[in-house]
PyMOL Python script that loads the backbone (N, CA, C, O; Angstrom):
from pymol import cmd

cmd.read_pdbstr("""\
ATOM      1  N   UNK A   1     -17.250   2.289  14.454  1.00  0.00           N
ATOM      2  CA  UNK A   1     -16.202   3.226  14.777  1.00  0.00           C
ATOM      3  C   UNK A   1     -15.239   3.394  13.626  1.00  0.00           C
ATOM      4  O   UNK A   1     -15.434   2.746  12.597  1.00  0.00           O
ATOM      5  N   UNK A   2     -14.309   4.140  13.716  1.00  0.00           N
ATOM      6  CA  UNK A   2     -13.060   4.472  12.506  1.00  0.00           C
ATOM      7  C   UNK A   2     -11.815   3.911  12.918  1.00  0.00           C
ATOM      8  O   UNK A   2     -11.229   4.762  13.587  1.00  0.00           O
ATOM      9  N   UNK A   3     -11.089   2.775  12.813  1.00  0.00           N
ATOM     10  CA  UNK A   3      -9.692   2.464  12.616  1.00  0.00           C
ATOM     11  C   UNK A   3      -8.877   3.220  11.849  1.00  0.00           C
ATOM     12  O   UNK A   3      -9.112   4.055  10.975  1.00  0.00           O
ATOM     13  N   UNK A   4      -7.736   2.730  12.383  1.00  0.00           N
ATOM     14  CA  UNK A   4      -6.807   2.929  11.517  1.00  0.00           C
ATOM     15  C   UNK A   4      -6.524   3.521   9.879  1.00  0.00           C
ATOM     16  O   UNK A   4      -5.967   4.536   9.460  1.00  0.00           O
ATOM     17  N   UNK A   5      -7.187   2.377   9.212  1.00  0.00           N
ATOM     18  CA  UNK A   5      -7.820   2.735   7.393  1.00  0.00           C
ATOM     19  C   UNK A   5      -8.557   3.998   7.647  1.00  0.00           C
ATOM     20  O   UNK A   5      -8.415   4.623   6.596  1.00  0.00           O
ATOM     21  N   UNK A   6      -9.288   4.743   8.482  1.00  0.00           N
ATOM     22  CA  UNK A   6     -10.004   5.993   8.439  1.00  0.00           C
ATOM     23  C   UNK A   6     -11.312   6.021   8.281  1.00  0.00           C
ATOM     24  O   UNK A   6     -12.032   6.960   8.617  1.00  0.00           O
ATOM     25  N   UNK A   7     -11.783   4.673   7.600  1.00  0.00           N
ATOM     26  CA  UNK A   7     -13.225   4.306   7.725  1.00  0.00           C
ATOM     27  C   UNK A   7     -14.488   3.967   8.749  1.00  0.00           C
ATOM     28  O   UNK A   7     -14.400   3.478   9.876  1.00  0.00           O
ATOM     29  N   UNK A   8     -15.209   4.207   8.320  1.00  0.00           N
ATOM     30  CA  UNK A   8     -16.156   4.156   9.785  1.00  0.00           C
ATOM     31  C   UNK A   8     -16.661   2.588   8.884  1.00  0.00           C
ATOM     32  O   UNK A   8     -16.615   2.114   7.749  1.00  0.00           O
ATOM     33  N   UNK A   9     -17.073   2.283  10.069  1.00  0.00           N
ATOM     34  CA  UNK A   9     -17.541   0.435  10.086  1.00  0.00           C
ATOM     35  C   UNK A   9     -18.776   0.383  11.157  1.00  0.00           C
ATOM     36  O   UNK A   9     -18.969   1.115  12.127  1.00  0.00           O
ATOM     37  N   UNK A  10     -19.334  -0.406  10.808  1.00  0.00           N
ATOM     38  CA  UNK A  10     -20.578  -0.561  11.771  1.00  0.00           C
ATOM     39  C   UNK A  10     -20.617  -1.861  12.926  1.00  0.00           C
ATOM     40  O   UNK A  10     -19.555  -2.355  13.305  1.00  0.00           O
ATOM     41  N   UNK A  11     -21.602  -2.231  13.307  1.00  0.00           N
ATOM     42  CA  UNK A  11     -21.207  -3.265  14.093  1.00  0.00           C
ATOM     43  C   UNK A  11     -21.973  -4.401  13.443  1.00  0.00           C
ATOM     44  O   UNK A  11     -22.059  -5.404  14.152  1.00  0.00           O
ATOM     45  N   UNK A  12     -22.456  -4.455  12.443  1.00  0.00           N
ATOM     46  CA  UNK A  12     -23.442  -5.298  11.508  1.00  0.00           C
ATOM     47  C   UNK A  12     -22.083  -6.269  10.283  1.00  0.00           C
ATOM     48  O   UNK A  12     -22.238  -7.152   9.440  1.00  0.00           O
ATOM     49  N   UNK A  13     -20.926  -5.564  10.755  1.00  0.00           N
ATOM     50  CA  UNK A  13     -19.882  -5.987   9.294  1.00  0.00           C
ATOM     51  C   UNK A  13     -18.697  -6.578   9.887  1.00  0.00           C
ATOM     52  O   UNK A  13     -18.115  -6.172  10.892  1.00  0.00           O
ATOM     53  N   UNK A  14     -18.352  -7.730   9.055  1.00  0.00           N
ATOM     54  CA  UNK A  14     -16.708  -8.415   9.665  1.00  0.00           C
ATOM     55  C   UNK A  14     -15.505  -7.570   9.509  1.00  0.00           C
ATOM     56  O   UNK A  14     -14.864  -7.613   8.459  1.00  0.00           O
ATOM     57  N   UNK A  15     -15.209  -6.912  10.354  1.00  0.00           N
ATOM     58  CA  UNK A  15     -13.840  -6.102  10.174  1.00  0.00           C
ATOM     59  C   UNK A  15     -13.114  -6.637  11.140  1.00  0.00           C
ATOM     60  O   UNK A  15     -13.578  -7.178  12.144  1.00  0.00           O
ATOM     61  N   UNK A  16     -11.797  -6.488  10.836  1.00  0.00           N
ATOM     62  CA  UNK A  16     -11.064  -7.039  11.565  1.00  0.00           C
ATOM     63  C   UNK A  16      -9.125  -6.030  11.744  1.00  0.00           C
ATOM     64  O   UNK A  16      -8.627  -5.358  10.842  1.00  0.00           O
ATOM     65  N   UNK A  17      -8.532  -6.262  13.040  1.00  0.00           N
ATOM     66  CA  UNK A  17      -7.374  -5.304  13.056  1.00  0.00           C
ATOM     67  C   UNK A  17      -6.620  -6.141  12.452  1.00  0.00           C
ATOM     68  O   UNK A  17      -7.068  -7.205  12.025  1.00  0.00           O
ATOM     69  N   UNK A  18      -4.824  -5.634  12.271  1.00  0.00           N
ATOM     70  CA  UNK A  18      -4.091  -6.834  11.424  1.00  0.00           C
ATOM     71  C   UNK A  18      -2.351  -5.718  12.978  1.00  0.00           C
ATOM     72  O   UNK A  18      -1.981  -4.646  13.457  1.00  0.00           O
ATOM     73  N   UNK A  19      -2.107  -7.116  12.919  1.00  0.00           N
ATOM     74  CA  UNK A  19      -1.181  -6.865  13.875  1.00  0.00           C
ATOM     75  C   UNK A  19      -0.087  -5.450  13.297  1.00  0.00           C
ATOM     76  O   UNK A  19       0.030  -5.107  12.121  1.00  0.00           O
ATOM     77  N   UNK A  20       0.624  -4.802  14.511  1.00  0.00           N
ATOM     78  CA  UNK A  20       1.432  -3.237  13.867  1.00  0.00           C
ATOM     79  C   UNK A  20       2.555  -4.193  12.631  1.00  0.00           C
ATOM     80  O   UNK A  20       2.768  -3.674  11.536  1.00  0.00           O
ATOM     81  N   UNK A  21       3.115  -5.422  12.940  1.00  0.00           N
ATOM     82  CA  UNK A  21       4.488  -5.678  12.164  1.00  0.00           C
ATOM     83  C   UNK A  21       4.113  -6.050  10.636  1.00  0.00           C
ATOM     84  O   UNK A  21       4.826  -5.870   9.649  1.00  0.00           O
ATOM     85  N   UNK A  22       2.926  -6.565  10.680  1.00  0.00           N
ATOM     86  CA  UNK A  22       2.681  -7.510   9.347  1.00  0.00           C
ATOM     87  C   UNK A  22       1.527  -6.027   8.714  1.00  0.00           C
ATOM     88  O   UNK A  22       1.457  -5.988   7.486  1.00  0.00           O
ATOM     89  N   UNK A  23       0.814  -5.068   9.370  1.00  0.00           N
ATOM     90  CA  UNK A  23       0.278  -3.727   8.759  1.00  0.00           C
ATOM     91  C   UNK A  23       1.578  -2.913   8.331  1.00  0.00           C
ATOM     92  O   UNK A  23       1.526  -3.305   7.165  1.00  0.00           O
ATOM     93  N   UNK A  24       2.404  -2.312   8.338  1.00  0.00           N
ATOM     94  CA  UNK A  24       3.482  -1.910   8.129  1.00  0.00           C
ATOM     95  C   UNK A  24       2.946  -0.562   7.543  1.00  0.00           C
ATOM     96  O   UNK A  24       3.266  -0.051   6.469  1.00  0.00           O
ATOM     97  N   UNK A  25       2.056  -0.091   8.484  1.00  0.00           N
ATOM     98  CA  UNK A  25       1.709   1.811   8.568  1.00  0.00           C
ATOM     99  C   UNK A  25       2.711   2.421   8.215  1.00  0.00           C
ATOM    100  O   UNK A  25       3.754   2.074   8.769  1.00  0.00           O
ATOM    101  N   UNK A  26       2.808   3.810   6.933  1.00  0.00           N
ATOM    102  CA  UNK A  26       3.297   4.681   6.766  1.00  0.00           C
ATOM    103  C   UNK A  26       3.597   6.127   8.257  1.00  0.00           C
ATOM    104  O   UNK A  26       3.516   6.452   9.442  1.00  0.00           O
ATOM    105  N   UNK A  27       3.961   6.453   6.888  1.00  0.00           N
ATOM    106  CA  UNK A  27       3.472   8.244   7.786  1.00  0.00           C
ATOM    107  C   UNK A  27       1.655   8.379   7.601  1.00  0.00           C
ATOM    108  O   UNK A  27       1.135   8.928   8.572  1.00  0.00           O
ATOM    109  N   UNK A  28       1.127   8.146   7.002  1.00  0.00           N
ATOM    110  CA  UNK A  28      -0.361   8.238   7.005  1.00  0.00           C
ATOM    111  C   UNK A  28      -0.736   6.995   6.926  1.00  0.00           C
ATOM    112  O   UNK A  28      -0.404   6.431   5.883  1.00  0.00           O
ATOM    113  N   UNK A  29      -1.463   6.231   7.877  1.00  0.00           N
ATOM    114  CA  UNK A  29      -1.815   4.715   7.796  1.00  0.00           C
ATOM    115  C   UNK A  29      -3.433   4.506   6.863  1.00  0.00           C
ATOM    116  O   UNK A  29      -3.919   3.482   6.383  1.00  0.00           O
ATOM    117  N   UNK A  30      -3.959   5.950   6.874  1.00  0.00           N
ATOM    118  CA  UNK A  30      -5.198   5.631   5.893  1.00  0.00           C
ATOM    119  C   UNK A  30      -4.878   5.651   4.457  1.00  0.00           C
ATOM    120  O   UNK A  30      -5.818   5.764   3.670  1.00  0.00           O
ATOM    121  N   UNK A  31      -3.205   5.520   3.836  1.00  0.00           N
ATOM    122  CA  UNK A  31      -3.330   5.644   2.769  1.00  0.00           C
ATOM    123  C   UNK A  31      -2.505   3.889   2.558  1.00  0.00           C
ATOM    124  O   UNK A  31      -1.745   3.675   1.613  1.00  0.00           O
ATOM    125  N   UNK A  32      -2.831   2.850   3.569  1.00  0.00           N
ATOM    126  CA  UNK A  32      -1.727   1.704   3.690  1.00  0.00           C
ATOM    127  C   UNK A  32      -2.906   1.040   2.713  1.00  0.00           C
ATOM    128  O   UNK A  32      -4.105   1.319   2.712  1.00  0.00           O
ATOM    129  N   UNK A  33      -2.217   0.104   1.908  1.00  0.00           N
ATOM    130  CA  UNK A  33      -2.524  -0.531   0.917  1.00  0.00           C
ATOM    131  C   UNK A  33      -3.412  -1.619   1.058  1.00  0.00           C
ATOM    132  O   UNK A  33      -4.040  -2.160   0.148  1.00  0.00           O
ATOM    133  N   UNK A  34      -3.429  -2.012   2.718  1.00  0.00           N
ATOM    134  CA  UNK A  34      -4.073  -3.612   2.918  1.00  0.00           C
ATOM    135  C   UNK A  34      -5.274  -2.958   3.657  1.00  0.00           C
ATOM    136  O   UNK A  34      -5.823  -3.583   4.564  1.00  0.00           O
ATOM    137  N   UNK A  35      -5.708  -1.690   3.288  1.00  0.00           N
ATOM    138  CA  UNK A  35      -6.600  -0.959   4.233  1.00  0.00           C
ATOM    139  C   UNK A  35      -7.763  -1.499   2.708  1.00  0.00           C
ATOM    140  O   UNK A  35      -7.594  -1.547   1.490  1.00  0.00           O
ATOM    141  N   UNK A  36      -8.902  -1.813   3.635  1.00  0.00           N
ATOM    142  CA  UNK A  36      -9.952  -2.654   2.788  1.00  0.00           C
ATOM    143  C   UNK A  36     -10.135  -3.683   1.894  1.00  0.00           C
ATOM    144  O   UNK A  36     -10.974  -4.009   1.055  1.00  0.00           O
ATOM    145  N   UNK A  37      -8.872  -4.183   2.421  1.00  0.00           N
ATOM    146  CA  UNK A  37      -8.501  -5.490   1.540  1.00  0.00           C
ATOM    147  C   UNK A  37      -9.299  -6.700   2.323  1.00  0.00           C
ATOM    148  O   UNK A  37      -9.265  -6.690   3.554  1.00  0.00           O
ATOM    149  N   UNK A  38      -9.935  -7.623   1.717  1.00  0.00           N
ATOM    150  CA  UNK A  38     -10.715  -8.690   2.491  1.00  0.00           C
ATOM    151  C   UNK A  38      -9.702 -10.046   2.685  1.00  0.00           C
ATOM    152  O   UNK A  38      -8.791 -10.438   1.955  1.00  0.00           O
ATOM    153  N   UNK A  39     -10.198 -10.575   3.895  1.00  0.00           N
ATOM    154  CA  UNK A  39      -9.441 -11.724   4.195  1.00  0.00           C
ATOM    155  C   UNK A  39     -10.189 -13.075   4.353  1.00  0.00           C
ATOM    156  O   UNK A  39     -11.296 -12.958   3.828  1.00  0.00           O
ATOM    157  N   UNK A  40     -10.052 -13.992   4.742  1.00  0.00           N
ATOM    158  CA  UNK A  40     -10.795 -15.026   4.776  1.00  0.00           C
ATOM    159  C   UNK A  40     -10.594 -15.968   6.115  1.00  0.00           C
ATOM    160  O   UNK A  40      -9.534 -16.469   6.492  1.00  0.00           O
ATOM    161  N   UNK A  41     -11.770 -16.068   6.675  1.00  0.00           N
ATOM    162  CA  UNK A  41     -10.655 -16.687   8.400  1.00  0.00           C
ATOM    163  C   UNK A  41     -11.588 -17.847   8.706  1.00  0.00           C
ATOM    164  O   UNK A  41     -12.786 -17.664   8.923  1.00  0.00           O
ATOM    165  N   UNK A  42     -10.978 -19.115   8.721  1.00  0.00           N
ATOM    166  CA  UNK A  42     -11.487 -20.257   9.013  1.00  0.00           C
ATOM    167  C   UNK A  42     -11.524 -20.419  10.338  1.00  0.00           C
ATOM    168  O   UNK A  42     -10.746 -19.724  10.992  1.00  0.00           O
ATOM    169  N   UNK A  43     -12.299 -21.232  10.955  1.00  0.00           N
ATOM    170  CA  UNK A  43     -12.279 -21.425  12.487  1.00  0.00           C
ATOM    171  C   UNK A  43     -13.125 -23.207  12.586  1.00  0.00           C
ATOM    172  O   UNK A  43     -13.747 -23.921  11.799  1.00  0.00           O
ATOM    173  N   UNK A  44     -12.818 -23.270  13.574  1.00  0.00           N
ATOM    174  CA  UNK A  44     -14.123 -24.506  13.733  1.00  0.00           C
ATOM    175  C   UNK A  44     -15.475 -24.323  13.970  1.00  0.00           C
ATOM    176  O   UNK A  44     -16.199 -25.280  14.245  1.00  0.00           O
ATOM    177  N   UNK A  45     -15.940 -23.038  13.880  1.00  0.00           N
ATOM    178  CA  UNK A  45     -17.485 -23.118  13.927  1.00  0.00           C
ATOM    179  C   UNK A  45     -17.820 -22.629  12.789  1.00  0.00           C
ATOM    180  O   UNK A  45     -18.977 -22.233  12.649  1.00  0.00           O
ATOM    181  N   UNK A  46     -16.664 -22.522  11.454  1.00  0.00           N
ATOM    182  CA  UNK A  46     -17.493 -21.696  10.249  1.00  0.00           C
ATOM    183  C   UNK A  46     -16.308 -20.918   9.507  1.00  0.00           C
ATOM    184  O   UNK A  46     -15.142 -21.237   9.738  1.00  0.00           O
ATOM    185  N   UNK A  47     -16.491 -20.322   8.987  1.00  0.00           N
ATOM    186  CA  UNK A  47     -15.529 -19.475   8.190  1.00  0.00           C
ATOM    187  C   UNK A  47     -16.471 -18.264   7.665  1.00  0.00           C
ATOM    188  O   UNK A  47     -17.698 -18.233   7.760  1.00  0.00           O
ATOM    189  N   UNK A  48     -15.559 -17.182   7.036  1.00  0.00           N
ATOM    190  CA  UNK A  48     -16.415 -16.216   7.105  1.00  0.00           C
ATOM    191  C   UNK A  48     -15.311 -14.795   6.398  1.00  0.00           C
ATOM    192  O   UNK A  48     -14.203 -14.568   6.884  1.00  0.00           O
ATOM    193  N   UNK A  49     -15.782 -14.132   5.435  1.00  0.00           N
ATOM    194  CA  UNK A  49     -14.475 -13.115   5.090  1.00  0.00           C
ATOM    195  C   UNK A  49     -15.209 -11.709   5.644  1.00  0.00           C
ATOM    196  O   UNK A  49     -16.377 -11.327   5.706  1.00  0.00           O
ATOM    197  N   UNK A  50     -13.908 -11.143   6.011  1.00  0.00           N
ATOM    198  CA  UNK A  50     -13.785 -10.087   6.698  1.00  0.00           C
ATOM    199  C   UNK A  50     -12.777  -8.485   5.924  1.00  0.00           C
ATOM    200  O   UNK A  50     -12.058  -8.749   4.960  1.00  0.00           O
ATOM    201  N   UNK A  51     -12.797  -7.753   6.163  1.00  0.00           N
ATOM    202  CA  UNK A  51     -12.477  -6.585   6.065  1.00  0.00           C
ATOM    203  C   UNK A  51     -11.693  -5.931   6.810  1.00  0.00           C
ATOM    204  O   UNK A  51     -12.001  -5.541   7.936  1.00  0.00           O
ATOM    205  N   UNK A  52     -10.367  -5.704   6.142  1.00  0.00           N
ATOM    206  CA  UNK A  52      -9.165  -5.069   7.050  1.00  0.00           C
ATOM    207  C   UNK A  52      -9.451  -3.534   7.090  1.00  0.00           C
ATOM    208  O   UNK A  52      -9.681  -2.897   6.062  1.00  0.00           O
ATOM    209  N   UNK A  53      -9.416  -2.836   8.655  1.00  0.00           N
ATOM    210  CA  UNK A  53     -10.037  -1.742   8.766  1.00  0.00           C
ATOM    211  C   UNK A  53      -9.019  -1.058   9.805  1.00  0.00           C
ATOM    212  O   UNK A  53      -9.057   0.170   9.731  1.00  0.00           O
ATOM    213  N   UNK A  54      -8.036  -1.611  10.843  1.00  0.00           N
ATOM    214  CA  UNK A  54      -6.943  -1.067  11.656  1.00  0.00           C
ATOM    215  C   UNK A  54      -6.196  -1.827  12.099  1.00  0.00           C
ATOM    216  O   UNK A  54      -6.045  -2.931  11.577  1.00  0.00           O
ATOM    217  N   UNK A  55      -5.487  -1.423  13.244  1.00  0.00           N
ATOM    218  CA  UNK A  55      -4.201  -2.105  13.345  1.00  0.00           C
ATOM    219  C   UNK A  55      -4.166  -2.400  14.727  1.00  0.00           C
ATOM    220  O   UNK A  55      -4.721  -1.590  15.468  1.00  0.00           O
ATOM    221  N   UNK A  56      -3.665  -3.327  15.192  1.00  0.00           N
ATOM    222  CA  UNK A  56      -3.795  -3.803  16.648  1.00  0.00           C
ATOM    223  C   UNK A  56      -2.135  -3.491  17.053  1.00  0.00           C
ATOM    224  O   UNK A  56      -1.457  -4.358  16.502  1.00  0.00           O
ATOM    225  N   UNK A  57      -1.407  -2.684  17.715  1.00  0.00           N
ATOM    226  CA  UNK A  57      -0.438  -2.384  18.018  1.00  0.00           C
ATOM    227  C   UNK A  57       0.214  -3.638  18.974  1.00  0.00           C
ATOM    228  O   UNK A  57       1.396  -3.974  18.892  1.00  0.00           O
ATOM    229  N   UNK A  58      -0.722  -4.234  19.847  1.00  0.00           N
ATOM    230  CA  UNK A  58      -0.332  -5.090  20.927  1.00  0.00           C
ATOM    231  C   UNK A  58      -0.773  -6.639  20.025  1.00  0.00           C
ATOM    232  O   UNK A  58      -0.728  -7.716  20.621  1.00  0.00           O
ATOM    233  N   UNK A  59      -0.995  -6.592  19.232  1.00  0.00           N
ATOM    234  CA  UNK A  59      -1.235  -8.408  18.533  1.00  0.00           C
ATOM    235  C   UNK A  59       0.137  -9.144  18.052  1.00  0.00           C
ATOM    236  O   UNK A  59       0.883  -8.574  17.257  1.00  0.00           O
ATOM    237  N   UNK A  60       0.472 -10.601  18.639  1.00  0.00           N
ATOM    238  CA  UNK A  60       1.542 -11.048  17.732  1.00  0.00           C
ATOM    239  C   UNK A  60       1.424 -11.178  16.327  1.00  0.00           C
ATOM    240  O   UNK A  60       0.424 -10.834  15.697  1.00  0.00           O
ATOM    241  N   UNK A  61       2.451 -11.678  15.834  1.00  0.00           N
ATOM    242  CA  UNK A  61       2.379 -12.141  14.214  1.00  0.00           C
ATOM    243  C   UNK A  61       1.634 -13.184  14.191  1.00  0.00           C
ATOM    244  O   UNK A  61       1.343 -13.923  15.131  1.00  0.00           O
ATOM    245  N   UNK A  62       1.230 -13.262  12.782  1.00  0.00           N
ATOM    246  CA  UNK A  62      -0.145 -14.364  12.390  1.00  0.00           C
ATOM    247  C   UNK A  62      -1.379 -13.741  12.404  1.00  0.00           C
ATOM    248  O   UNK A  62      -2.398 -14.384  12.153  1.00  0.00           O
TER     249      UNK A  62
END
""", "prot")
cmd.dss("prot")
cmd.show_as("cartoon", "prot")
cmd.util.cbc("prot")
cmd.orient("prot")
């Protein structure tokens, strides 16, 4: 599907939303700077980097 960034993403790829306060969307959010920027997210079953692609309006900070 297309987020936020404007890109289409598949379901084969790590993308991930980034909460509305810490995305800090313009007037045009496909031109926001952290749009395809990769991140890196540890967990206990693995770690794995991912691809910032939209914005989760309802997510806390972190």
């Amino acid at each position: 599907g297309s987020g936020s960034c404007g890109q289409t993403d598949t379901d084969n790829e790590y993308v991930v939303a980034v909460n509305k306060a810490q995305m800090h969307n313009g007037p045009n959010p496909n031109n926001n700077k952290k749009c395809e920027k990769m991140v890196y997210i540890e967990g206990a079953k693995g770690n794995c980097k991912a691809r910032i692609v939209d914005t989760c309006p309802k997510c806390p900070n972190g």
